[in-house]
C-alpha positions in Angstrom: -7.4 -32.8 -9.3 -9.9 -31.8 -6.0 -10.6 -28.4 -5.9 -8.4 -28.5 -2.3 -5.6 -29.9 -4.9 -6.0 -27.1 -7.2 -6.5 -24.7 -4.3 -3.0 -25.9 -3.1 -1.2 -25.9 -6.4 -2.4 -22.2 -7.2 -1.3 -21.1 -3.8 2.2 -23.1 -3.9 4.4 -23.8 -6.9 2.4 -21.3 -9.2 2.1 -18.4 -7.0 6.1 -18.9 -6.3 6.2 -18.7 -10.0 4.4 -16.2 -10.4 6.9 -14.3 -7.4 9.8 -14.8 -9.4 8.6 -13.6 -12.9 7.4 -10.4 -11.3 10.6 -9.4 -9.2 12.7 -10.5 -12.0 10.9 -8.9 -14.4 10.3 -5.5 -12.6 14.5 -5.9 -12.4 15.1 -6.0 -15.8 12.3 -3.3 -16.7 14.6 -1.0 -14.2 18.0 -2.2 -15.2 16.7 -1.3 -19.3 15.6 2.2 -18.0 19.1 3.2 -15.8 21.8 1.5 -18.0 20.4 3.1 -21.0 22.3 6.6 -19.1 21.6 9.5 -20.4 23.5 12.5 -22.1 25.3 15.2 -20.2 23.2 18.6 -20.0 25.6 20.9 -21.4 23.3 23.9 -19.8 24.7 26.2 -17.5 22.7 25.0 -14.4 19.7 27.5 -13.3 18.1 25.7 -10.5 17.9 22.5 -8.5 17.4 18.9 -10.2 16.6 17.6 -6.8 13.8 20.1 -6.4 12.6 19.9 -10.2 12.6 16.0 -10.0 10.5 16.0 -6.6 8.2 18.8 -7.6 7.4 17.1 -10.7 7.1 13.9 -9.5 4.1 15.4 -7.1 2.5 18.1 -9.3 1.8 16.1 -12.1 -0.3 13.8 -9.9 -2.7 16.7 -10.1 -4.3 17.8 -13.2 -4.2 21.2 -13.8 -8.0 23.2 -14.6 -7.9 22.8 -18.6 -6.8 19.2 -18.8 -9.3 18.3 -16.4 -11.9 20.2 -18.4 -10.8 18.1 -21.9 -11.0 15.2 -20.1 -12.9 14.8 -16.7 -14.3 11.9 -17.2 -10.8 9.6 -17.6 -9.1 11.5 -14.4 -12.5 10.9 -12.5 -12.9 7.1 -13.1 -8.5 6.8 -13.1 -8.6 8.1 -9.6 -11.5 6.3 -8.6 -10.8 2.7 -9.8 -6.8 3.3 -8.8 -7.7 4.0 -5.3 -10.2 1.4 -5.1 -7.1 -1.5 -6.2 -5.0 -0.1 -3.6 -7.6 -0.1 -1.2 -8.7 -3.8 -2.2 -5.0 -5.1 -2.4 -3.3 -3.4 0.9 -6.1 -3.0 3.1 -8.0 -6.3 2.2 -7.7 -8.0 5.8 -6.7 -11.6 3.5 -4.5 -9.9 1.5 -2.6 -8.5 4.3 -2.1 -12.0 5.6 -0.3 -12.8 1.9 1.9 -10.2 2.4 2.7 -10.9 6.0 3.2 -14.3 5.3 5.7 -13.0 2.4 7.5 -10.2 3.9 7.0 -10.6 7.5 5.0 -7.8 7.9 1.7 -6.8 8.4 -0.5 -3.5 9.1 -4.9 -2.8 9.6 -7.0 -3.5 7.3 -10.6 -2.1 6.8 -13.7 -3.8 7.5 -14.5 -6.6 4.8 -18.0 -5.0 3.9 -16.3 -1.2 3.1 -13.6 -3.3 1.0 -16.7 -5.4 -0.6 -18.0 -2.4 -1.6 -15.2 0.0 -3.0 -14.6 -3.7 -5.1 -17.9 -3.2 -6.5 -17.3 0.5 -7.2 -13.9 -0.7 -9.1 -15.4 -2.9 -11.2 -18.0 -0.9 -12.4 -15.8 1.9 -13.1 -13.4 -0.2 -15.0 -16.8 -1.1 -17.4 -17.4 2.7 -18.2 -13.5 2.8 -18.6 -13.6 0.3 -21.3 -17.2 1.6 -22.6 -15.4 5.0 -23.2 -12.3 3.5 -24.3 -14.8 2.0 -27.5 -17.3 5.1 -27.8 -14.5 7.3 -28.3 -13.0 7.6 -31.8 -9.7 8.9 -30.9 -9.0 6.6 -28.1 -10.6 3.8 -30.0 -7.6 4.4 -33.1 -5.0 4.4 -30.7 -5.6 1.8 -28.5 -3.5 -1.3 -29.0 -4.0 -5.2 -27.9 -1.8 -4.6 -24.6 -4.4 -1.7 -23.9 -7.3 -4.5 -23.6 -5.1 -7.1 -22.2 -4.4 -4.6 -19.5 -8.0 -4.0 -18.4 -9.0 -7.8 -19.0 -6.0 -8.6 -16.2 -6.7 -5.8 -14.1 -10.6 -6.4 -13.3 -10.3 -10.0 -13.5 -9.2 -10.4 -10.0 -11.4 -7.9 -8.7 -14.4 -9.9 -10.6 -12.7 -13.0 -9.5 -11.9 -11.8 -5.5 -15.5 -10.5 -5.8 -17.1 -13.5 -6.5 -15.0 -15.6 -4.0 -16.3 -13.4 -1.0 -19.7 -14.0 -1.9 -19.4 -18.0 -2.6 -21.2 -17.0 -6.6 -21.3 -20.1 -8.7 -19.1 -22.3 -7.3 -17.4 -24.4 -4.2 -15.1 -21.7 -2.1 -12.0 -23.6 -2.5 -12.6 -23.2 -5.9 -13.5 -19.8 -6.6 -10.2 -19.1 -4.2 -8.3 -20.7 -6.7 -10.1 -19.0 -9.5 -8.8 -15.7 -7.8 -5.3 -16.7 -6.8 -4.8 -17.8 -10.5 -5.7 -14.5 -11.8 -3.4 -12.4 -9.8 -0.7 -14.8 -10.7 -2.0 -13.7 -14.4 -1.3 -10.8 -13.5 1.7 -10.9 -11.3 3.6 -12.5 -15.0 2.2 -10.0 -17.3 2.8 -6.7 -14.7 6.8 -6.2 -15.9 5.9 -6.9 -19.3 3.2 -4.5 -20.2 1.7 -1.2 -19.7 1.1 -2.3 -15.8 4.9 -1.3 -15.5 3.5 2.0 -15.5 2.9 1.3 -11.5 7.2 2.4 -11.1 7.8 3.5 -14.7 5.8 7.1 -14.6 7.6 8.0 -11.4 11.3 7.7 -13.1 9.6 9.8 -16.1 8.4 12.1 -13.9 11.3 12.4 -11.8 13.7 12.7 -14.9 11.5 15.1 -16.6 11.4 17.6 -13.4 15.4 17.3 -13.1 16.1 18.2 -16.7 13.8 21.1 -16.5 14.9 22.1 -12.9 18.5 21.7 -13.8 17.8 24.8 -17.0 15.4 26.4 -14.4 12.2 25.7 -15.7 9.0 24.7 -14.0 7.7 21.5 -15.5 
């Protein structure tokens, strides 16, 4: 197989693969979480589950003073490297082609050096992630395999998309298909482990804030 070959498979039947593991998978994730249903509050309602839901949903986004004191450094480096994979995925000028060419539309992207560089940031920061993740005792005992499997899949395509823009180590076609492979990595493992998180926290968050809006509580 040419490196054009492989550059064509990657981009064709795999990624198409790839496609329909992810949608079906995010489906089934979603159908496990609603038809599980949920008991009927027996409370005498206080306040608004529409109000608790959203307010939760948003206010939890923001740490309040004395978590962020406990633990600074994981909401620092959280916000930092989850900003810097949206930036790299939806404003990536290439990437926006993909999704045009998959959904039919399209939006601005930011100059290729600014998204070159918040990569860079990303990676790094997804190193002292990991780095803490092993230093730390606590967080050390209860990390699990999907925990590393997570970051390996997550920063591989940044490493991977990295490389490719700078032509490191080998033939462009090939370091393409280097790339393309690893998101399609990670487009098959997203439903199926703690990536799900992406759509899972905000159906927490939301039925969390309900609950306690519903009895009148602020949550």
């Amino acid at each position: 197989m040419t490196d054009v070959d492989f550059l064509r498979w990657v981009r064709g039947p795999i990624f198409d693969i790839a496609t329909v593991i992810l949608c079906a998978g995010i489906v089934v994730r979603l159908l496990e979480i609603f038809l599980m249903g949920r008991k009927a509050d027996l409370a005498e309602p206080r306040g608004s589950q529409m109000a608790g839901g959203l307010g939760t949903m948003f206010r939890r986004t923001l740490p309040d003073a004395g978590t962020f004191k406990r633990s600074s450094l994981i909401i620092i480096t959280g916000w930092i490297f989850h900003i810097g994979l949206f930036v790299i995925i939806f404003l990536f000028v290439p990437h926006i082609l993909v999704f045009e060419r998959v959904l039919g539309i399209g939006w601005p992207g930011l100059p290729s050096n600014i998204v070159d560089a918040v990569a860079a940031m990303t990676i790094i920061t997804l190193i002292v992630v990991l780095i803490h993740r092993l230093r730390d005792p606590v967080l050390r005992l209860l990390s699990e395999f999907d925990d590393y499997l997570v970051w390996a899949v997550t920063i591989l395509p940044v490493i991977t998309g990295w490389l490719a823009f700078h032509r490191v180590g080998a033939p462009a076609s090939t370091l393409i298909g280097i790339h393309i492979l690893s998101v399609e990595l990670l487009m098959v493992l997203f439903p199926f482990t703690k990536l799900s998180h992406a759509f899972t926290l905000w159906i927490a968050r939301w039925y969390n804030g309900a609950i306690a809006g519903y009895r009148g509580v602020k949550s």
